[in-house]
N, C-alpha and C positions, 0 to 999 in steps of 0.2 A: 504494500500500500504506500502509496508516494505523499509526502507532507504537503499540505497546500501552503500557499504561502500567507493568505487573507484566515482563514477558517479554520479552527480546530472540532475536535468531536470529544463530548462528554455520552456518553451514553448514546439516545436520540437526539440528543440537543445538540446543537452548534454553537461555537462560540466567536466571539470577532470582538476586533478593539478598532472604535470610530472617535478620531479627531476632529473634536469641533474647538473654531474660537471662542473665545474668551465672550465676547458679546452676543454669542448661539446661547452660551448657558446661561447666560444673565437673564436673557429678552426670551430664549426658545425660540426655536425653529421647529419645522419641518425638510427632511432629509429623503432622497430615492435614491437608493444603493441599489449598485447589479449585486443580486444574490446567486446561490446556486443555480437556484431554477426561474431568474430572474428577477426585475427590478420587485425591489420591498419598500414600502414608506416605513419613514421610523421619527416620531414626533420627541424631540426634547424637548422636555417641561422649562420652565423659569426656574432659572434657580440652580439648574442641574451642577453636581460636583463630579469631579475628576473620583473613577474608580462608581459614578453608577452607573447600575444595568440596567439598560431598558429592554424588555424581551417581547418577542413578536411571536407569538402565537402560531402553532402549526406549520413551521417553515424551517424546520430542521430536519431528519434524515426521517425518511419511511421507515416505521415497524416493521421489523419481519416477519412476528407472530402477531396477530389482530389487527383493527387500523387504528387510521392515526398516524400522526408526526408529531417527534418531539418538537420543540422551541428553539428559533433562534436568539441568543441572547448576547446582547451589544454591551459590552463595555465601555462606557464614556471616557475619555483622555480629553481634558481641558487643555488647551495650548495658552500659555501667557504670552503674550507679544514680549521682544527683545530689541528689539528698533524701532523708538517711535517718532516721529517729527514733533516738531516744538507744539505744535498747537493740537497734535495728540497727548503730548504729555499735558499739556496745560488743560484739557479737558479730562484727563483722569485727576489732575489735580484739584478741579473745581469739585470732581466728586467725592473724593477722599475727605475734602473737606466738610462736605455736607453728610459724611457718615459717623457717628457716632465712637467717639477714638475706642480700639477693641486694647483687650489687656490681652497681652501674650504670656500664652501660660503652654505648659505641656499637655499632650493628647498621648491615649493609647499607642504606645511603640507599632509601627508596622514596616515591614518589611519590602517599603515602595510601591509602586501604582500595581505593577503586575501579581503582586502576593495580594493586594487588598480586591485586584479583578477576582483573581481565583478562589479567593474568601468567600464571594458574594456569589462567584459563579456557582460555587461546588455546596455553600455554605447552607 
């Protein structure tokens, strides 16, 4: 069996990890991916964070005893921008501003976006 390079397999389910910007997870979007057996919508909520899944129903690998298909399930990866022009910057700073200063403190240890995918995928 040959690795794909987009898709892995859990059981019946599928699994994939989808790059959205930083302004997709804020605002949400709507997304049409080529799937296996062609294009799928997959709507990102408001809000969404980097490491969730959003699963598509019935679009994972056919049963081979009964029917039915398992699930495809999408991994979210948030991309933060790295280059931004001055009046990109100066508009995240107008926002920053207007958000409520966060106190940084420590979170649950994890072991990077891919350990935290497979947490949620398998978990």
């Amino acid at each position: 069996m040959r690795h794909h390079e987009i898709f892995s397999r859990s059981g019946d389910d599928l699994l994939a990890t989808l790059e959205v910007q930083m302004t997709d997870a804020i605002l949400g979007a709507a997304v049409t991916l080529d799937s296996l057996d062609g294009p799928v919508s997959i709507e990102i909520k408001p809000g969404t964070q980097s490491a969730d899944v959003v699963t598509v129903k019935e679009r994972g690998i056919t049963r081979l005893r009964g029917g039915g298909r398992g699930d495809l399930k999408v991994g979210v990866h948030v991309q933060t921008p790295v280059r931004l022009n001055s009046s990109e910057l100066e508009l995240i700073k107008q926002f920053a501003s207007k958000r409520p200063p966060a106190k940084p403190q420590f979170s649950k240890f994890q072991q990077g976006l891919f350990a935290k995918l497979r947490d949620r995928f398998l978990g």
